[in-house]
N, CA, C and O atoms as a MOPAC input file, in Angstrom:
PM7 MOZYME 1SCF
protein

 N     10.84000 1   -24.40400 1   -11.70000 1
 C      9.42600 1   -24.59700 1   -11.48500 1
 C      9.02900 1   -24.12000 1   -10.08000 1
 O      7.95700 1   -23.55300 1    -9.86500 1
 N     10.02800 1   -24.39900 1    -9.04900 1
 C      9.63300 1   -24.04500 1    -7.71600 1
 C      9.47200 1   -22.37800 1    -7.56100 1
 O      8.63400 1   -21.89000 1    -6.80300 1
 N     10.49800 1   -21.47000 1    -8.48100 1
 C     10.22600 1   -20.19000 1    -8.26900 1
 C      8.69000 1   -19.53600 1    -9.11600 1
 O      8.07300 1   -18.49900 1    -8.87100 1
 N      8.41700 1   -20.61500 1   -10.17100 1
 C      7.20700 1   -19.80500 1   -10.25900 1
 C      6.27400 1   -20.52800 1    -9.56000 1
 O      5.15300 1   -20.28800 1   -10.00700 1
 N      6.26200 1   -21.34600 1    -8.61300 1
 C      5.32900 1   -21.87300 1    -8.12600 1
 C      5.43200 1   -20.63200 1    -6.90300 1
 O      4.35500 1   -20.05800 1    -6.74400 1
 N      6.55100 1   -20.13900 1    -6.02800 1
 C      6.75200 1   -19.09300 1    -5.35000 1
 C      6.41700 1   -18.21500 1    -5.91500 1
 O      5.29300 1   -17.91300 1    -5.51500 1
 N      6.75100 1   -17.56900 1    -6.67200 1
 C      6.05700 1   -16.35200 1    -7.67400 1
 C      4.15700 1   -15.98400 1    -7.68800 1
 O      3.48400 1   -14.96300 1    -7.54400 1
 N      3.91800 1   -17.13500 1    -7.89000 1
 C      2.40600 1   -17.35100 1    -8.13300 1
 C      1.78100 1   -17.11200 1    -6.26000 1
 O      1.00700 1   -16.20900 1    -5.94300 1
 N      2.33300 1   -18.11100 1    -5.30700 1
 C      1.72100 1   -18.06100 1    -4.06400 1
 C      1.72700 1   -16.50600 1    -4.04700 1
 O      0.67100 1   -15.87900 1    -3.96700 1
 N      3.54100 1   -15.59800 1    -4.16200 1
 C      3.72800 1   -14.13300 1    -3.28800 1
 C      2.68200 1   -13.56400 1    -3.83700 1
 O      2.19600 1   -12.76700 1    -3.03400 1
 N      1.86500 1   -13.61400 1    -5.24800 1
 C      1.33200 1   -12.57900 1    -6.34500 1
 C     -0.50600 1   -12.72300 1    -5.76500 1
 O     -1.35100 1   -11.87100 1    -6.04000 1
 N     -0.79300 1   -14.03400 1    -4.91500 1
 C     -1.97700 1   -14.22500 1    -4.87400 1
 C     -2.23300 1   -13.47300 1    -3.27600 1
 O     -3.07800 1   -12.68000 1    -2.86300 1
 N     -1.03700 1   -14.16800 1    -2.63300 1
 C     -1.09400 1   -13.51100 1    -1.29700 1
 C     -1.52700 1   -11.73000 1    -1.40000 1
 O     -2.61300 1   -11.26000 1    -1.06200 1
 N     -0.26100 1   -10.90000 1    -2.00100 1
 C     -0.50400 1    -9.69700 1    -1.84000 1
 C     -1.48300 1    -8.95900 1    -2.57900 1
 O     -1.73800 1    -7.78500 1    -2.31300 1
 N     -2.20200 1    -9.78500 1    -3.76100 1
 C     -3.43000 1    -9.32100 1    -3.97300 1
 C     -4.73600 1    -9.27700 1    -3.47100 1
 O     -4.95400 1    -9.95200 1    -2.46500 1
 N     -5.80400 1    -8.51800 1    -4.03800 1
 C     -6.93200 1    -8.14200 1    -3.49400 1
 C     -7.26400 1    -9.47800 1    -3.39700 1
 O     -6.86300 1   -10.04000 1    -2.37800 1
 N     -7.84700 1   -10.08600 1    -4.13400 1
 C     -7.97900 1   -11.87300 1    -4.33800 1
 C     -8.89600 1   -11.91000 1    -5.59000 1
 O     -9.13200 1   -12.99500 1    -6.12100 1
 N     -9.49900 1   -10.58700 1    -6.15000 1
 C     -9.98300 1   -11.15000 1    -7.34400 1
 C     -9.21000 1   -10.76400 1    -8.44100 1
 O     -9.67900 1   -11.29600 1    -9.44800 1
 N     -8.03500 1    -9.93500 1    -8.74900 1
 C     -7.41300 1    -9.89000 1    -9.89800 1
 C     -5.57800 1    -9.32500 1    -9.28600 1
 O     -5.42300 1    -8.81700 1    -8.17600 1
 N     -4.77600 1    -9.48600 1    -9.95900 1
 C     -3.32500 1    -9.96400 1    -9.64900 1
 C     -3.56900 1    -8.60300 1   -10.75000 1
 O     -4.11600 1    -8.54800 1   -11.85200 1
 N     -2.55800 1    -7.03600 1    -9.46800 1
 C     -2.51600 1    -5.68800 1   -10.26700 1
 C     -1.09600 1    -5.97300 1   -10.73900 1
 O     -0.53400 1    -7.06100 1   -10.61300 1
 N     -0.40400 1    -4.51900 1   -11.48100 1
 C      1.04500 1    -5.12000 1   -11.68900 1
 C      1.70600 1    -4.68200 1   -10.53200 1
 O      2.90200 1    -4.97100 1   -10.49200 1
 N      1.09700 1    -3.86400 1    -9.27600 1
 C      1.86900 1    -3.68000 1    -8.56500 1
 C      2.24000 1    -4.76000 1    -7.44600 1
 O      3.10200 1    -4.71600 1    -6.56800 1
 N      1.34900 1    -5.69700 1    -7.75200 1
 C      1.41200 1    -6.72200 1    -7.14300 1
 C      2.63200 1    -7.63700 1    -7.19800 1
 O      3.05800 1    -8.20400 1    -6.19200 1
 N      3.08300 1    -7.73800 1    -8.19400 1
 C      4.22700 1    -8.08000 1    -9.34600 1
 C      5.35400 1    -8.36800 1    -8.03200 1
 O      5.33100 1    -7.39800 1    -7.27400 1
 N      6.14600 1    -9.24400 1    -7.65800 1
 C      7.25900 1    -8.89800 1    -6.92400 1
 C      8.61700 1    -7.96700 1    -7.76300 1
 O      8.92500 1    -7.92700 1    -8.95500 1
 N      9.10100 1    -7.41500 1    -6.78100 1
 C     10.08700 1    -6.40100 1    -7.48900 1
 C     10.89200 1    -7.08100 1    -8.27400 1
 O     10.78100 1    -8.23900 1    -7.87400 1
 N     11.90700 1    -7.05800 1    -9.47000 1
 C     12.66500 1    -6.98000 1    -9.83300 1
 C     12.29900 1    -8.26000 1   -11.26900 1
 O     13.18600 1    -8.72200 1   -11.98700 1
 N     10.79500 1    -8.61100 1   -11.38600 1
 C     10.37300 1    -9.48100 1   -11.85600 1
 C     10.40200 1    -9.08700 1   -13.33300 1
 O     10.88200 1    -9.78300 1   -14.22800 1
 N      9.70600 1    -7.62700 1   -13.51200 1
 C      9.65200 1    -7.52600 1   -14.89700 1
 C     10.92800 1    -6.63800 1   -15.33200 1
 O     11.21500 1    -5.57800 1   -14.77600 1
 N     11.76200 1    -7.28700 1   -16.55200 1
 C     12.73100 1    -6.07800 1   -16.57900 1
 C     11.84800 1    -5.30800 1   -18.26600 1
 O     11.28100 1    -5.57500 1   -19.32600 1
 N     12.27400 1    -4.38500 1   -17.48800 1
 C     11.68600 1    -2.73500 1   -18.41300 1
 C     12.62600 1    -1.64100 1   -18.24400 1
 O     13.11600 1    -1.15900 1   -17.22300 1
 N     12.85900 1    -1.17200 1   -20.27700 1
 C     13.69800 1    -0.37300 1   -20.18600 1
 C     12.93400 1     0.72900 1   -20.18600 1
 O     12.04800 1     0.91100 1   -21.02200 1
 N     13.18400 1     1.44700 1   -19.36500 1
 C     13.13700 1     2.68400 1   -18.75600 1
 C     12.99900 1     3.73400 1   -19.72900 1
 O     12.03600 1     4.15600 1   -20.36900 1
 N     13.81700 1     3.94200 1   -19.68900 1
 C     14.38600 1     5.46600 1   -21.16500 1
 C     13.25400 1     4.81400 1   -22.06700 1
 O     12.64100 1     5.80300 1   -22.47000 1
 N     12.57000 1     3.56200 1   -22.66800 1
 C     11.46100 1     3.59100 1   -24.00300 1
 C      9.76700 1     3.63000 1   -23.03700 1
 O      8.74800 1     4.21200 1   -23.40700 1
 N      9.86100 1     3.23100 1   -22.41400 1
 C      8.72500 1     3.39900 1   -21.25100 1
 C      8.27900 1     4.38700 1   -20.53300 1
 O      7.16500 1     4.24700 1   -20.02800 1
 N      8.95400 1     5.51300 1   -20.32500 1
 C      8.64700 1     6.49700 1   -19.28400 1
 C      9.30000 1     8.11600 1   -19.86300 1
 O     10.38300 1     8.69200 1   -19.76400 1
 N      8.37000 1     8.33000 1   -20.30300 1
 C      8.38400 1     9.92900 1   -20.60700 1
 C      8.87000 1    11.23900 1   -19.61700 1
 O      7.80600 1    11.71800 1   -19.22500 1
 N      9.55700 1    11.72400 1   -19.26300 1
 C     10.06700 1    12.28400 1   -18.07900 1
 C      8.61100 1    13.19500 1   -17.40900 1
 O      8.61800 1    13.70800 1   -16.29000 1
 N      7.44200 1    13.24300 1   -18.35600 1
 C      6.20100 1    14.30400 1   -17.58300 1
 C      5.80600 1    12.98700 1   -16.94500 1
 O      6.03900 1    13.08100 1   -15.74000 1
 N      5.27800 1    11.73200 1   -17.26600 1
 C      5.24900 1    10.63900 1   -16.65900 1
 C      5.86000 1     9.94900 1   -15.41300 1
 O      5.53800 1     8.88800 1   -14.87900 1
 N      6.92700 1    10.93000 1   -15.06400 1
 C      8.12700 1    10.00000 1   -14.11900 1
 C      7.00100 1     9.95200 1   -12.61300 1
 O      6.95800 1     8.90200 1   -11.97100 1
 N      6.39800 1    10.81100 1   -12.29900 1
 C      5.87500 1    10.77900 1   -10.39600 1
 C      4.28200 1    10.92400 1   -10.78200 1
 O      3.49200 1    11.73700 1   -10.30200 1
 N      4.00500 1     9.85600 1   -11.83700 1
 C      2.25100 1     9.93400 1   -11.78100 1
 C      2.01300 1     8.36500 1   -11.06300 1
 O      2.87500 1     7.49100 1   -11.14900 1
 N      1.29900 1     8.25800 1   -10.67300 1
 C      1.13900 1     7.05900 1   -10.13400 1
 C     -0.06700 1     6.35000 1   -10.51300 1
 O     -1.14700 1     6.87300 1   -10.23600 1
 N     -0.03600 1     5.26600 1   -11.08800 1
 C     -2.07200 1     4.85400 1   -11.33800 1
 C     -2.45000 1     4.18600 1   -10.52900 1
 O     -1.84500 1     3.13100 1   -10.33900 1
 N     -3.47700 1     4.47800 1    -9.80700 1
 C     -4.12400 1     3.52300 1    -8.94500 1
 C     -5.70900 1     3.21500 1    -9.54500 1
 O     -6.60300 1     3.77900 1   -10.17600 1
 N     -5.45100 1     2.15000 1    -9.00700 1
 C     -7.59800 1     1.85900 1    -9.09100 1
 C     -8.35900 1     2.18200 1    -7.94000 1
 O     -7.80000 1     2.17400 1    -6.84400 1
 N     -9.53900 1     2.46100 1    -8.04200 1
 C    -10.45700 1     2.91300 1    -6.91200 1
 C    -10.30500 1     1.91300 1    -6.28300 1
 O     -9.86400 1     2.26100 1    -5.18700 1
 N    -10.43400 1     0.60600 1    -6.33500 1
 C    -10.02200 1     0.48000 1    -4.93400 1
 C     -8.77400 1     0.49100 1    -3.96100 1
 O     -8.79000 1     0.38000 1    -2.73500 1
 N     -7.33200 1     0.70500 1    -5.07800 1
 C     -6.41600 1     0.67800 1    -4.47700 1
 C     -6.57900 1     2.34700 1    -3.57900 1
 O     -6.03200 1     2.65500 1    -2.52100 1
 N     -7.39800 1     3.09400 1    -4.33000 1
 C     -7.15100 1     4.57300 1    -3.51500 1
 C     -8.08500 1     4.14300 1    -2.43300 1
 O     -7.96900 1     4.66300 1    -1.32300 1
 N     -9.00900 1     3.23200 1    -2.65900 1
 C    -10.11400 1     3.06700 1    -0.88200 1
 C     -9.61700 1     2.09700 1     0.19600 1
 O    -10.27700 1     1.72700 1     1.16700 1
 N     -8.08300 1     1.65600 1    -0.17500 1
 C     -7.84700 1     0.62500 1     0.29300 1
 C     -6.34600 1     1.87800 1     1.31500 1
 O     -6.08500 1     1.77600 1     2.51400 1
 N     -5.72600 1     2.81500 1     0.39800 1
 C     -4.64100 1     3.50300 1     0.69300 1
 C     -5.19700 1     4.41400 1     1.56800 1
 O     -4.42500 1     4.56300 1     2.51500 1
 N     -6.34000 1     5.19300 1     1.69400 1
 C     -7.25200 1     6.30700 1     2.34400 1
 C     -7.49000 1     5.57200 1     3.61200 1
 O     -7.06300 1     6.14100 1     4.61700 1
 N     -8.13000 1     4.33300 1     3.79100 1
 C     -8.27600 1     3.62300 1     4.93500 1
 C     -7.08500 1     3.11900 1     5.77700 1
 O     -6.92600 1     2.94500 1     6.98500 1
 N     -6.38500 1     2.96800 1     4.80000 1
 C     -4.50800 1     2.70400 1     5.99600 1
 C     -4.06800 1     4.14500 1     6.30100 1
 O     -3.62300 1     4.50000 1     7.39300 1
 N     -4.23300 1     4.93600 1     5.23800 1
 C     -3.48900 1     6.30900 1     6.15700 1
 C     -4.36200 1     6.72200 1     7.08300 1
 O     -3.91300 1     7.38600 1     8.01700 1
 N     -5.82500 1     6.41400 1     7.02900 1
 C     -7.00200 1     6.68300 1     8.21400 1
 C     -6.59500 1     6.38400 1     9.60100 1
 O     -6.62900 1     6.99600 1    10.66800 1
 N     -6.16000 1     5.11200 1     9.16500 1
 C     -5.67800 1     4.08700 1    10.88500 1
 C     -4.90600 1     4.46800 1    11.07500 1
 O     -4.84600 1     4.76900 1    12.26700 1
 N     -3.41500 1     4.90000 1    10.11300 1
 C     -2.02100 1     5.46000 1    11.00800 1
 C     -2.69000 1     6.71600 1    11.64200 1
 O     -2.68900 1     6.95900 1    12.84900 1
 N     -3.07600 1     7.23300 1    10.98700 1
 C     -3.30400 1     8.61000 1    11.49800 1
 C     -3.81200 1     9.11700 1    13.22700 1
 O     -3.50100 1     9.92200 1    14.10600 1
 N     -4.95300 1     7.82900 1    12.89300 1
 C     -5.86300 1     7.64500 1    13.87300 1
 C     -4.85900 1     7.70000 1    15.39200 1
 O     -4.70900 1     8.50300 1    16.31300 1
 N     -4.19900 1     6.06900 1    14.93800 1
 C     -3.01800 1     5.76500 1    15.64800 1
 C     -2.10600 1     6.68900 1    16.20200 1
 O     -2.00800 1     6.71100 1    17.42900 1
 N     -1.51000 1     7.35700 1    15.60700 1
 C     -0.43900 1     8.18100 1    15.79500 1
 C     -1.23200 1     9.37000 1    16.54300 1
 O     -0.52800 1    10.09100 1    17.25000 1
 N     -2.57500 1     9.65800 1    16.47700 1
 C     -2.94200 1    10.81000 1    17.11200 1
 C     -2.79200 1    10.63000 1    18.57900 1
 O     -2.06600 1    11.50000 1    19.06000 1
 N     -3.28100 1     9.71600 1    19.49900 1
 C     -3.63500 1     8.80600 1    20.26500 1
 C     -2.28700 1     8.48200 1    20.62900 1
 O     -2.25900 1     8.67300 1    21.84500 1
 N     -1.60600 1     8.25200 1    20.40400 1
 C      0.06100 1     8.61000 1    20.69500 1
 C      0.38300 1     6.47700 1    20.62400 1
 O      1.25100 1     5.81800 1    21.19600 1
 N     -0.62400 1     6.07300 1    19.78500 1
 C     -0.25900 1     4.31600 1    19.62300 1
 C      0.46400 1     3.77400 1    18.27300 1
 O      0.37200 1     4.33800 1    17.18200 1
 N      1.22100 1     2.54900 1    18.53700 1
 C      1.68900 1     2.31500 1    17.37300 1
 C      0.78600 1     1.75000 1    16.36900 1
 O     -0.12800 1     0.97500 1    16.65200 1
 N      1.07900 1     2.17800 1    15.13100 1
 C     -0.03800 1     1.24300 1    14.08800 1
 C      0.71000 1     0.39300 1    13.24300 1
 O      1.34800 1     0.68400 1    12.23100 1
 N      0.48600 1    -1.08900 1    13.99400 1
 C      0.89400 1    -1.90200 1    13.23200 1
 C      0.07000 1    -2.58500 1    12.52600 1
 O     -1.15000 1    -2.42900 1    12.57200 1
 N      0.73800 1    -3.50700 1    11.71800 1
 C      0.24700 1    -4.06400 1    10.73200 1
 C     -1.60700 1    -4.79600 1    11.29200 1
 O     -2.80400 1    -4.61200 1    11.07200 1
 N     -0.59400 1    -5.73800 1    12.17600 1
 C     -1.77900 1    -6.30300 1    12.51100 1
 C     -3.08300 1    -5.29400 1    13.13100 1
 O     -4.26600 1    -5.61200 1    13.01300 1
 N     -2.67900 1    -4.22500 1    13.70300 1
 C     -3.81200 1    -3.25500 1    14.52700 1
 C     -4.80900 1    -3.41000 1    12.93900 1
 O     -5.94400 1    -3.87900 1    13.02200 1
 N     -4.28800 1    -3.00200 1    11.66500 1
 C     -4.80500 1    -2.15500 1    10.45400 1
 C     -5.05000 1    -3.22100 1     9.83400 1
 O     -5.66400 1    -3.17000 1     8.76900 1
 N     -4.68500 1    -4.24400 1    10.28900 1
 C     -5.90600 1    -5.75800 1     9.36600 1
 C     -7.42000 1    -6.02700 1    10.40300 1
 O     -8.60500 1    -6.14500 1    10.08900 1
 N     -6.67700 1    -6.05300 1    11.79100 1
 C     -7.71000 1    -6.46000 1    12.25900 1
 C     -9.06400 1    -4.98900 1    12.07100 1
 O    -10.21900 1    -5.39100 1    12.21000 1
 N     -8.92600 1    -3.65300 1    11.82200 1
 C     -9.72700 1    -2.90600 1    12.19100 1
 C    -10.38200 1    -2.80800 1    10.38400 1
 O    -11.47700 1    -2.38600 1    10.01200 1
 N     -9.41100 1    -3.28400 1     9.67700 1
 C    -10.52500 1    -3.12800 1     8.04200 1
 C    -11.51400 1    -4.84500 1     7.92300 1
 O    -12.13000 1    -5.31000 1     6.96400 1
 N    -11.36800 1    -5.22300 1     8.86200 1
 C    -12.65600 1    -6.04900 1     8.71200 1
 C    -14.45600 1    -5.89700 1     8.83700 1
 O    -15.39400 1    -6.69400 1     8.82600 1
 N    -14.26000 1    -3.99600 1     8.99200 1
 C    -15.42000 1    -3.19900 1     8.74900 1
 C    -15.41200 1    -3.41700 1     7.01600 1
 O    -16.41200 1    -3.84100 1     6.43800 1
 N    -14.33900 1    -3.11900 1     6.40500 1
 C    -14.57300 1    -3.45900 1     5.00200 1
 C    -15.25600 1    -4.31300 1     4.05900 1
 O    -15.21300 1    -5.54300 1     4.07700 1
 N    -15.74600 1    -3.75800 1     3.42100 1
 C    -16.05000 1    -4.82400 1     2.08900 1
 C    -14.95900 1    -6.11700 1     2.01200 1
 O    -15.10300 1    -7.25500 1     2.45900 1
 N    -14.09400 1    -5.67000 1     1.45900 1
 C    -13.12200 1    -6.39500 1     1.69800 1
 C    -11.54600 1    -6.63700 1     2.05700 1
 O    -10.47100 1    -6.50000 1     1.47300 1
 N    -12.06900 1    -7.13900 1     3.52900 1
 C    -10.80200 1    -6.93300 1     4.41300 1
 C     -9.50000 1    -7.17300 1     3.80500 1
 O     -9.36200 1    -7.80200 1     2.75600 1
 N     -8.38400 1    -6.57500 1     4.59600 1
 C     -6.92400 1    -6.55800 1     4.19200 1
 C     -6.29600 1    -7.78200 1     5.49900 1
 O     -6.59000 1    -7.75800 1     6.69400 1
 N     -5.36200 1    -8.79400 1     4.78100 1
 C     -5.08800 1    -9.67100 1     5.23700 1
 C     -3.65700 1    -9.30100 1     5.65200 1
 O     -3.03500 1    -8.80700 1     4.71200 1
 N     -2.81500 1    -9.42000 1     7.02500 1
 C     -1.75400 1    -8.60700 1     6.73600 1
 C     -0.16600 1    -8.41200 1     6.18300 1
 O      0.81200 1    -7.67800 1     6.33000 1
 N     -0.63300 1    -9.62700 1     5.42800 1
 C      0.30800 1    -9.50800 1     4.36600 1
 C     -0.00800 1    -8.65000 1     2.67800 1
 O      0.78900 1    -8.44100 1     1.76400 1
 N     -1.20500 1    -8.37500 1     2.76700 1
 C     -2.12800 1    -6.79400 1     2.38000 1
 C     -1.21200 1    -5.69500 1     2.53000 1
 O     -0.44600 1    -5.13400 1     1.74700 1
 N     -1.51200 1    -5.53100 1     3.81300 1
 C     -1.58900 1    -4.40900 1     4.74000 1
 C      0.16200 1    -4.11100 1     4.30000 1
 O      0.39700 1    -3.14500 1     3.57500 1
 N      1.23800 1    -4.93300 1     4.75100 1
 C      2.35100 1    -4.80500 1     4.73300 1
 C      2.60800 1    -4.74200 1     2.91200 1
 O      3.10600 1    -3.63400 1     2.71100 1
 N      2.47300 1    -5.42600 1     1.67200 1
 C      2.44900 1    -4.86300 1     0.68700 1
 C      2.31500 1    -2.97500 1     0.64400 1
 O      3.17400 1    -2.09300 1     0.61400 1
 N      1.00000 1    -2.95400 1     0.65700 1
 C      0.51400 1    -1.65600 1     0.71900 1
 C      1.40700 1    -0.32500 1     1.52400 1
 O      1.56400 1     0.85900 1     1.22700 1
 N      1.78100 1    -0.99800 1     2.42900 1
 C      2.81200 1     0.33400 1     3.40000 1
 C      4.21800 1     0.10900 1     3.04100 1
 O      4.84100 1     1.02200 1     3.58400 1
 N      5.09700 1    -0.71300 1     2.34400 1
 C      6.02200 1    -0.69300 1     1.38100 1
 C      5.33900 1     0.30400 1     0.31900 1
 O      5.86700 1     1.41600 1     0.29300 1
 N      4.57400 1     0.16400 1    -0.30600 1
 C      4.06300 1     0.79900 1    -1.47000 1
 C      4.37800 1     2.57800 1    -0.61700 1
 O      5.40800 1     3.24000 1    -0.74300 1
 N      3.14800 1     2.95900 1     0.19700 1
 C      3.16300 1     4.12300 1     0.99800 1
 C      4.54700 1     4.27900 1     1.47600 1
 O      4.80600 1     5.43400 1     1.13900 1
 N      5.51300 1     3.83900 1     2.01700 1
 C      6.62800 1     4.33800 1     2.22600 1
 C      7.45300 1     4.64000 1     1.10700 1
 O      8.00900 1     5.73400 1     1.00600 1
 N      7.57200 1     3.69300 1     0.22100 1
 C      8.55300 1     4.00500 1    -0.85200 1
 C      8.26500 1     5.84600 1    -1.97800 1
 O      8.98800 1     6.52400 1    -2.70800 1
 N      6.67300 1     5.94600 1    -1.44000 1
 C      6.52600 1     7.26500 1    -1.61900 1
 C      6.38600 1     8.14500 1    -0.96300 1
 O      5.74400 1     9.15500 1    -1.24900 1
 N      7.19200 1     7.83200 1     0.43800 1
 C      7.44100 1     9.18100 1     1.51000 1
 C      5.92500 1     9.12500 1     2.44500 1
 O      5.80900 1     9.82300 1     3.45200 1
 N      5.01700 1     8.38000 1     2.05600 1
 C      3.92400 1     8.67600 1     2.80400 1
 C      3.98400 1     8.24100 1     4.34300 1
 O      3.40900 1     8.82000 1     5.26500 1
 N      4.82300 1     7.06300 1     4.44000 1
 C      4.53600 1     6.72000 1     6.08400 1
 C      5.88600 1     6.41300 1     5.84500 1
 O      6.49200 1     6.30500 1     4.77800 1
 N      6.33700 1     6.26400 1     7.24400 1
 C      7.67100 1     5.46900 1     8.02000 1
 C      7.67700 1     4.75600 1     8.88300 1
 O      7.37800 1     5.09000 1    10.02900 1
 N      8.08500 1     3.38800 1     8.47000 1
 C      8.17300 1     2.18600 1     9.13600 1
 C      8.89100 1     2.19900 1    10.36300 1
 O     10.01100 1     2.66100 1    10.14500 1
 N      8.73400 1     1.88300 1    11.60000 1
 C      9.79300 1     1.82900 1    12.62900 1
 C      9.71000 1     0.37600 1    12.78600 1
 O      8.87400 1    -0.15500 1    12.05600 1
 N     10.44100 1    -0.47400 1    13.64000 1
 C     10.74400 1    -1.44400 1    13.98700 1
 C     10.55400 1    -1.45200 1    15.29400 1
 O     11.08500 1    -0.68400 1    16.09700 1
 N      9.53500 1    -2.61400 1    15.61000 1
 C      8.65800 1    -3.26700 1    16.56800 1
 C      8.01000 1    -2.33000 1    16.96700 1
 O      7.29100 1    -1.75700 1    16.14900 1
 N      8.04900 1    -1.85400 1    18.38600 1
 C      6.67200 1    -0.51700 1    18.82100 1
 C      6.59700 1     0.49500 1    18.25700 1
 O      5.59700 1     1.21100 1    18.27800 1
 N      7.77500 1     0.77000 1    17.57200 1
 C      7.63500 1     2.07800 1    17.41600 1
 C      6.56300 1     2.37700 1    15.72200 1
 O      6.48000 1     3.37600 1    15.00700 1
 N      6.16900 1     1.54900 1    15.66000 1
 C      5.16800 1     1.40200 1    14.74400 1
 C      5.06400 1     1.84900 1    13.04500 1
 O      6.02400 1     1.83000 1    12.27400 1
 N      3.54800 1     2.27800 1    12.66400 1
 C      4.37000 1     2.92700 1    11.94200 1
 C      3.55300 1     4.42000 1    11.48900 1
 O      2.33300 1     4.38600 1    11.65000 1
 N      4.09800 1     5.62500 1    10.97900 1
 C      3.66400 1     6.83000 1    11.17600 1
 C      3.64400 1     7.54000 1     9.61400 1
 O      4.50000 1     7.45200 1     8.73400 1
 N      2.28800 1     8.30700 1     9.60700 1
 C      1.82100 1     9.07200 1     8.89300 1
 C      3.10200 1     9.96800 1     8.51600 1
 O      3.96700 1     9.93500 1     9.39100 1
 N      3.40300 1    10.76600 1     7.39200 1
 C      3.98700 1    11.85600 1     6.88200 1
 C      3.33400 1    13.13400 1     6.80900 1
 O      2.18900 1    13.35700 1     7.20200 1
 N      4.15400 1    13.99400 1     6.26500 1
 C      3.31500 1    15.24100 1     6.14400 1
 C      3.25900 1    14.98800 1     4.41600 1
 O      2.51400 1    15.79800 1     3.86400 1
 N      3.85300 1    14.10500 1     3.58700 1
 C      3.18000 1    14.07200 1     2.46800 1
 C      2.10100 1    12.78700 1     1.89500 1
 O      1.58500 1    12.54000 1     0.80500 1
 N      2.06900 1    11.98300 1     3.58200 1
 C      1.15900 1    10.82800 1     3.41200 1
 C     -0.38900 1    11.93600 1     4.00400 1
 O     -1.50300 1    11.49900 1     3.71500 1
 N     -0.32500 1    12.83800 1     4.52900 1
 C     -1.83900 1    13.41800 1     4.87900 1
 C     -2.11600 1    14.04700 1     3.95000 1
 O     -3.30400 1    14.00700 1     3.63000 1
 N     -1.14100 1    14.93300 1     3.07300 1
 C     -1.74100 1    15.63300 1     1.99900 1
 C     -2.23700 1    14.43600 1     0.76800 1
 O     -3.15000 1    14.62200 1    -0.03700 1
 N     -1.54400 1    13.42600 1     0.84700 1
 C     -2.03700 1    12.17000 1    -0.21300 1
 C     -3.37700 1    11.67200 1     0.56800 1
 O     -4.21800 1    11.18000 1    -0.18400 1
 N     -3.69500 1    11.71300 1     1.85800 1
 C     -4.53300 1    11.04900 1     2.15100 1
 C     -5.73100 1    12.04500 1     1.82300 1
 O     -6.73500 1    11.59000 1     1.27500 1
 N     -5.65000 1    13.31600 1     2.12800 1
 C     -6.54400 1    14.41300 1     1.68500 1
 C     -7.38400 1    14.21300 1    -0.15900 1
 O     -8.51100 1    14.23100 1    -0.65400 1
 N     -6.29300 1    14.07700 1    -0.49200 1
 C     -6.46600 1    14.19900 1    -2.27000 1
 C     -7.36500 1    12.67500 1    -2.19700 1
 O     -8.46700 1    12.52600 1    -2.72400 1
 N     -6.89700 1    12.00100 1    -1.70800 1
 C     -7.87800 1    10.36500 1    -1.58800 1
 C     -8.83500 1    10.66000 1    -1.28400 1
 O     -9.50600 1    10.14900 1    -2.18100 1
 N     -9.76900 1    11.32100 1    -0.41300 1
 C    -10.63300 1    11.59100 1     0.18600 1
 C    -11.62500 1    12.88800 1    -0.41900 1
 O    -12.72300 1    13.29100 1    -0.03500 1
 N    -10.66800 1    13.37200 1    -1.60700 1
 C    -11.66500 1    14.22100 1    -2.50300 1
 C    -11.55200 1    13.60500 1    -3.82300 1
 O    -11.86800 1    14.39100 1    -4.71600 1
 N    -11.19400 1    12.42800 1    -4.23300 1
 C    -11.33400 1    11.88900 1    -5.15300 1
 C    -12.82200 1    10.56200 1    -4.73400 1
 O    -13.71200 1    10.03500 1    -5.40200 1
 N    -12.49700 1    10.51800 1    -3.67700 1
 C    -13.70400 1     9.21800 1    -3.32700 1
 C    -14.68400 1    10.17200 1    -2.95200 1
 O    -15.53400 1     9.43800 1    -3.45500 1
 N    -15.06100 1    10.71100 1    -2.71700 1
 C    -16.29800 1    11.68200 1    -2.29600 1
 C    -17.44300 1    10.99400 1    -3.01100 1
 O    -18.58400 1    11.44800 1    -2.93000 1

């Protein structure tokens, strides 16, 4: 009972707060066989919802920003600066979301100052974000 009572807090925390996505899901939660689920043209499509792409466009905005400027962008810098948002990222948000972006090459995490930094395939993703929200 205590792990889905844990289950339920991690799933509310890292969501938006009005609906629990599956990426929200902690890892290793749902098992899915693979080979009946995933078509090999399917393997590197990714679905997002508009707001997960207005939420991903605005974090690669701030690393970017960051990293130009030669500063680290941490978590907390990129919660406290989306409180221009509709609706702000809390930064246990923020840190969901850049697991998400790293695990697809888009940014790289450093440990403590060294912050964390844009890719050259997190700007071309951030580009395609930015002509899809237009």
């Amino acid at each position: 009972m205590r792990e889905i009572k844990n289950t339920v807090d991690y799933m509310l925390t890292v969501s938006d707060g009005r609906s629990i996505q599956l990426h929200d899901l902690p890892h290793g939660l749902i098992r899915v066989d693979k080979q009946k689920t995933k078509k090999p043209q399917e393997k590197n499509t990714i679905q997002l919802t508009m707001m997960d792409k207005l939420e991903y466009a605005f974090i690669l905005e701030e690393i970017k920003m960051q990293n130009e400027k030669g500063e680290p962008a941490s978590r907390r810098v990129i919660s406290e600066n989306s409180k221009s948002l509709s609706n702000p990222l809390t930064t246990q948000q923020v840190r969901h979301r850049l697991d998400f972006l790293e695990k697809h090459h888009y940014v790289t995490k450093g440990r403590g100052r060294a912050g964390t930094k844009i890719t050259l395939e997190g700007v071309d993703f951030l580009l395609s974000l930015k002509e899809i929200i237009k």
